[in-house]
N, C-alpha and C positions, 0 to 999 in steps of 0.2 A: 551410531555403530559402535556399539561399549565392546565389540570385539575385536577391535583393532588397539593394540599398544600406545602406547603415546608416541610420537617424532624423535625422542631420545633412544626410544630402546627399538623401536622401531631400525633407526639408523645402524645401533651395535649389534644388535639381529643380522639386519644383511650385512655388512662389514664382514662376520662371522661367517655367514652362508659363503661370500666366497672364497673365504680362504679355505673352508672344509671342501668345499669341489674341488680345486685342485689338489688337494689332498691326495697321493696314492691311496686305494683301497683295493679290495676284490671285485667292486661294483667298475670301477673306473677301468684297472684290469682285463676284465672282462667285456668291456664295452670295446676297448680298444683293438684288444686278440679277436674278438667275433668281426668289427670291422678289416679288420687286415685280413681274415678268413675268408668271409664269405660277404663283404661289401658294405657300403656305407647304410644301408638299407636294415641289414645285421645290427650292424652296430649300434643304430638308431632305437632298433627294436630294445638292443638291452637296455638302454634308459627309460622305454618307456616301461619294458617292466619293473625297474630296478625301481625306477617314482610310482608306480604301484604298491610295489611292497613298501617303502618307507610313506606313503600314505595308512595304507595299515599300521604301519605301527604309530604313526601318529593317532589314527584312532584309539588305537591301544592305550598306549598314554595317554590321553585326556581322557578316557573312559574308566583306566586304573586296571585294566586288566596287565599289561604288563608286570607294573608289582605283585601280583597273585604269581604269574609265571616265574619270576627271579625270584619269590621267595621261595619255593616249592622246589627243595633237589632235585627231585626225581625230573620232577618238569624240563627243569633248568640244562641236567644230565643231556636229557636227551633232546632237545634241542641244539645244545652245544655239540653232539655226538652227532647228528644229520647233518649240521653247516658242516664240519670239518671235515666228515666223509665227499661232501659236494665237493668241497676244494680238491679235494685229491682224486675226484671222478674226472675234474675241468682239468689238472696236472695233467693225468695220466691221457685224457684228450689229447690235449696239445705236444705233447711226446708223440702219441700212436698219427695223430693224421693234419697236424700243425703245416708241417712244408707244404701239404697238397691246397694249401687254402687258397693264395692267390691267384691262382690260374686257375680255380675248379668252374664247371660250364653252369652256363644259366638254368639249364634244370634243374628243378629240384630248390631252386631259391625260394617257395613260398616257405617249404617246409621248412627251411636252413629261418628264414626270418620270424618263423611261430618259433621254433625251438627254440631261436635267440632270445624273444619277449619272454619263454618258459624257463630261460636260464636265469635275467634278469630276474624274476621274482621271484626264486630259491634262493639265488646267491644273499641275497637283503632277508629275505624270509626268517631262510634256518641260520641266519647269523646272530647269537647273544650277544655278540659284541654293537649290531645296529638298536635293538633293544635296552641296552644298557647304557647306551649314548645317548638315544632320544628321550628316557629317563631323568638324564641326567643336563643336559642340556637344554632343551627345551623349556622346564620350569626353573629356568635361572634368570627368564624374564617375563615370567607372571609372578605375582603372589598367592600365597595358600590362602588368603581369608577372601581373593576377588571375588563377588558372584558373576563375574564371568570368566573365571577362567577354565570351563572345559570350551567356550568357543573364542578361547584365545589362543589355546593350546593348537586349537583344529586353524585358525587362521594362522600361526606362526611354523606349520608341518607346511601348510600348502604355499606358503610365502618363500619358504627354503627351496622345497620344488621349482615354484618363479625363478628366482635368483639362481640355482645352483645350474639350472638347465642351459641357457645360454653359456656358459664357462665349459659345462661336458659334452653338449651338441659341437662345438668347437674344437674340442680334443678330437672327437671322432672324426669328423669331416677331417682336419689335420692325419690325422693315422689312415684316413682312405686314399685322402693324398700319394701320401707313399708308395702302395701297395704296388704301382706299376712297376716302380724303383725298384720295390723290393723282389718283385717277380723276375728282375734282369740280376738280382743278386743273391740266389738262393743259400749262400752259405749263412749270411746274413739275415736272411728269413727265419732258417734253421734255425742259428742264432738267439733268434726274438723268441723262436717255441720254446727253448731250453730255458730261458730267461723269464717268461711267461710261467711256465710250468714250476719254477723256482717262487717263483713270488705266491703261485696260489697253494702252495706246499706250506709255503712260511705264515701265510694266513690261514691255513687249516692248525697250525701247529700253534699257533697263539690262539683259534679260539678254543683250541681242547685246554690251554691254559690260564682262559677265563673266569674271571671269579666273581660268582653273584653278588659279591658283598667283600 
Protein backbone atom coordinates (compact mmCIF):
# COMPACT_ATOMS: atom_id res chain seq x y z
CA UNK A 1 0.00 0.00 0.00
CA UNK A 2 2.72 2.80 -1.38
CA UNK A 3 -0.18 5.16 -0.37
CA UNK A 4 -0.08 5.27 3.04
CA UNK A 5 2.84 7.69 4.70
CA UNK A 6 5.20 6.08 6.87
CA UNK A 7 4.38 5.76 10.94
CA UNK A 8 6.24 9.10 11.42
CA UNK A 9 4.42 11.34 9.58
CA UNK A 10 1.61 9.31 9.57
CA UNK A 11 1.60 10.03 13.67
CA UNK A 12 2.28 14.19 12.96
CA UNK A 13 -0.65 14.01 10.46
CA UNK A 14 -3.08 13.11 13.01
CA UNK A 15 -1.44 14.93 16.01
CA UNK A 16 -2.28 17.86 13.53
CA UNK A 17 -5.88 16.60 12.44
CA UNK A 18 -6.70 17.01 15.95
CA UNK A 19 -5.87 19.95 17.06
CA UNK A 20 -7.36 21.58 13.68
CA UNK A 21 -10.89 20.08 14.77
CA UNK A 22 -11.07 21.77 17.61
CA UNK A 23 -10.18 24.60 15.94
CA UNK A 24 -13.02 27.38 15.88
CA UNK A 25 -14.02 27.82 12.30
CA UNK A 26 -17.33 28.51 10.16
CA UNK A 27 -17.73 24.73 9.57
CA UNK A 28 -17.59 24.05 13.47
CA UNK A 29 -19.84 27.20 14.06
CA UNK A 30 -22.30 26.10 12.04
CA UNK A 31 -22.42 22.72 13.10
CA UNK A 32 -22.92 23.70 16.43
CA UNK A 33 -25.72 26.88 15.91
CA UNK A 34 -27.76 24.08 13.45
CA UNK A 35 -27.63 21.74 16.45
CA UNK A 36 -28.92 23.99 19.13
CA UNK A 37 -31.57 25.06 16.36
CA UNK A 38 -32.93 22.34 15.04
CA UNK A 39 -31.37 19.13 17.01
CA UNK A 40 -28.57 16.77 17.07
CA UNK A 41 -29.83 15.20 13.89
CA UNK A 42 -29.08 19.01 12.29
CA UNK A 43 -26.10 19.29 13.56
CA UNK A 44 -24.85 15.91 12.55
CA UNK A 45 -26.02 16.58 8.98
CA UNK A 46 -23.53 19.73 8.86
CA UNK A 47 -20.51 17.43 9.29
CA UNK A 48 -21.55 15.22 7.11
CA UNK A 49 -21.68 17.89 4.58
CA UNK A 50 -19.04 19.92 5.63
CA UNK A 51 -16.64 16.30 5.17
CA UNK A 52 -18.24 16.29 1.75
CA UNK A 53 -16.86 19.48 0.75
CA UNK A 54 -13.43 19.08 2.36
CA UNK A 55 -13.40 15.62 0.50
CA UNK A 56 -13.69 17.76 -2.66
CA UNK A 57 -11.14 19.71 -2.14
CA UNK A 58 -9.08 17.07 -1.29
CA UNK A 59 -9.69 15.89 -4.53
CA UNK A 60 -8.88 19.09 -5.80
CA UNK A 61 -5.65 19.04 -4.48
CA UNK A 62 -4.09 16.08 -5.38
CA UNK A 63 -5.61 16.44 -8.71
CA UNK A 64 -3.97 20.30 -9.04
CA UNK A 65 -7.00 21.77 -9.77
CA UNK A 66 -6.99 24.04 -6.90
CA UNK A 67 -3.79 25.78 -7.90
CA UNK A 68 -5.48 26.73 -11.43
CA UNK A 69 -8.40 28.18 -9.12
CA UNK A 70 -5.87 30.51 -6.62
CA UNK A 71 -4.01 31.36 -9.42
CA UNK A 72 -6.76 32.80 -11.70
CA UNK A 73 -8.18 36.34 -9.97
CA UNK A 74 -11.01 36.45 -11.39
CA UNK A 75 -11.77 32.72 -10.19
CA UNK A 76 -10.31 33.28 -6.89
CA UNK A 77 -12.49 36.95 -6.67
CA UNK A 78 -15.45 35.10 -6.92
CA UNK A 79 -15.15 32.43 -5.00
CA UNK A 80 -14.06 34.53 -2.08
CA UNK A 81 -17.12 36.76 -2.98
CA UNK A 82 -19.84 33.60 -2.57
CA UNK A 83 -18.16 32.30 0.75
CA UNK A 84 -18.41 35.62 2.34
CA UNK A 85 -21.71 36.53 1.14
CA UNK A 86 -22.89 32.82 2.79
CA UNK A 87 -21.54 33.92 5.97
CA UNK A 88 -23.43 36.85 6.13
CA UNK A 89 -26.69 34.94 4.66
CA UNK A 90 -25.93 32.19 7.98
CA UNK A 91 -25.40 35.95 10.22
CA UNK A 92 -28.38 37.52 9.17
CA UNK A 93 -30.18 33.81 9.76
CA UNK A 94 -29.37 33.66 13.13
CA UNK A 95 -30.39 37.36 13.87
CA UNK A 96 -33.82 36.97 12.03
CA UNK A 97 -34.92 33.29 13.51
CA UNK A 98 -32.00 32.10 15.91
CA UNK A 99 -34.25 32.32 19.46
CA UNK A 100 -37.19 30.17 17.74
CA UNK A 101 -34.76 27.19 17.30
CA UNK A 102 -34.96 25.18 20.50
CA UNK A 103 -38.41 24.62 20.90
CA UNK A 104 -39.33 24.68 17.06
CA UNK A 105 -41.82 21.37 16.48
CA UNK A 106 -40.91 18.10 14.91
CA UNK A 107 -42.35 19.00 11.48
CA UNK A 108 -40.63 19.88 9.07
CA UNK A 109 -37.21 18.37 10.46
CA UNK A 110 -36.47 16.22 7.28
CA UNK A 111 -36.22 19.62 5.47
CA UNK A 112 -34.46 21.47 8.50
CA UNK A 113 -31.80 18.24 8.20
CA UNK A 114 -31.32 18.30 4.14
CA UNK A 115 -30.83 22.10 4.47
CA UNK A 116 -28.38 21.50 7.35
CA UNK A 117 -26.14 18.80 4.89
CA UNK A 118 -26.70 21.89 2.17
CA UNK A 119 -25.27 24.40 4.52
CA UNK A 120 -22.50 22.19 5.47
CA UNK A 121 -21.23 22.03 1.90
CA UNK A 122 -21.31 25.71 0.90
CA UNK A 123 -20.00 26.94 4.09
CA UNK A 124 -16.36 24.56 3.18
CA UNK A 125 -17.24 24.90 -0.56
CA UNK A 126 -17.37 28.69 -1.36
CA UNK A 127 -14.70 29.13 1.47
CA UNK A 128 -10.71 30.14 -0.27
CA UNK A 129 -9.61 30.11 3.02
CA UNK A 130 -10.57 25.83 3.24
CA UNK A 131 -8.73 25.68 -0.27
CA UNK A 132 -5.81 27.62 0.54
CA UNK A 133 -5.21 25.43 3.61
CA UNK A 134 -5.65 22.06 2.13
CA UNK A 135 -3.05 23.46 -0.39
CA UNK A 136 -0.97 24.21 1.87
CA UNK A 137 -1.11 21.65 4.41
CA UNK A 138 -1.67 18.79 3.00
CA UNK A 139 1.59 18.61 0.84
CA UNK A 140 3.83 19.38 3.82
CA UNK A 141 3.76 15.49 4.32
CA UNK A 142 4.19 13.97 0.87
CA UNK A 143 6.97 14.95 -1.51
CA UNK A 144 6.82 16.57 -5.02
CA UNK A 145 9.08 13.88 -6.82
CA UNK A 146 6.73 10.62 -4.74
CA UNK A 147 5.14 8.64 -7.56
CA UNK A 148 2.59 8.18 -5.34
CA UNK A 149 1.72 11.07 -4.14
CA UNK A 150 -1.76 12.01 -5.73
CA UNK A 151 -2.99 8.71 -3.79
CA UNK A 152 -1.25 9.98 -0.81
CA UNK A 153 -2.75 13.20 -0.98
CA UNK A 154 -6.35 11.38 -1.33
CA UNK A 155 -5.32 8.94 1.66
CA UNK A 156 -4.15 11.79 4.02
CA UNK A 157 -7.85 14.17 2.97
CA UNK A 158 -9.71 11.04 4.01
CA UNK A 159 -7.53 10.19 7.20
CA UNK A 160 -8.23 14.05 8.49
CA UNK A 161 -12.04 13.24 7.91
CA UNK A 162 -11.35 9.79 10.27
CA UNK A 163 -9.53 11.66 12.96
CA UNK A 164 -11.24 15.04 12.87
CA UNK A 165 -14.86 13.41 13.03
CA UNK A 166 -14.90 11.88 16.24
CA UNK A 167 -13.61 15.32 18.10
CA UNK A 168 -16.70 17.44 16.07
CA UNK A 169 -19.38 14.61 16.32
CA UNK A 170 -18.51 15.31 20.06
CA UNK A 171 -18.89 18.84 20.09
CA UNK A 172 -22.15 18.54 18.62
CA UNK A 173 -23.74 15.92 20.62
CA UNK A 174 -22.24 18.32 23.64
CA UNK A 175 -24.10 21.61 22.18
CA UNK A 176 -27.39 19.17 21.84
CA UNK A 177 -26.88 18.63 25.37
CA UNK A 178 -27.75 21.94 26.21
CA UNK A 179 -30.40 22.86 24.21
CA UNK A 180 -33.05 21.95 26.97
CA UNK A 181 -31.05 24.28 29.25
CA UNK A 182 -31.04 26.64 26.94
CA UNK A 183 -34.76 26.54 26.00
CA UNK A 184 -35.55 27.33 30.03
CA UNK A 185 -32.90 30.29 29.37
CA UNK A 186 -33.86 32.31 26.41
CA UNK A 187 -32.01 35.44 27.13
CA UNK A 188 -29.07 33.21 26.84
CA UNK A 189 -30.19 31.55 23.71
CA UNK A 190 -30.52 34.99 22.39
CA UNK A 191 -27.31 35.50 23.51
CA UNK A 192 -25.52 32.48 21.55
CA UNK A 193 -27.63 33.96 18.21
CA UNK A 194 -25.92 37.39 18.49
CA UNK A 195 -22.65 35.67 19.24
CA UNK A 196 -23.02 33.10 16.50
CA UNK A 197 -24.13 35.83 14.11
CA UNK A 198 -20.84 37.79 15.34
CA UNK A 199 -18.42 35.04 14.54
CA UNK A 200 -19.93 34.22 11.05
CA UNK A 201 -19.68 38.13 10.18
CA UNK A 202 -15.87 37.96 11.34
CA UNK A 203 -15.31 34.92 8.95
CA UNK A 204 -17.09 36.40 6.02
CA UNK A 205 -14.79 39.58 6.76
CA UNK A 206 -11.56 37.69 6.84
CA UNK A 207 -12.33 35.74 3.71
CA UNK A 208 -13.13 38.88 1.63
CA UNK A 209 -9.52 39.68 3.08
CA UNK A 210 -7.89 36.57 1.72
CA UNK A 211 -4.99 36.49 -0.36
CA UNK A 212 -4.29 33.93 -3.04
CA UNK A 213 -0.78 34.38 -2.64
Amino acid sequence: MNFIPSLPTLLAFTAACFLLAATPGPDMTLSISRALRDGKAAGLAVLLGTNLGIAVHTMLVAFGVSALIVASPTAFLILKSGGAAYLAWLAFQAVRTGSKFVAKAETGAKGSVKGAFFNGIWVNLLNPKVIIFFMTFLPQFVTANDPNVTGKLLFLGGWFMLVSLPVTIAIVLAAHKLSNWLAENPKVLRGMDYTFAGVFSVFAAKILMTQAR
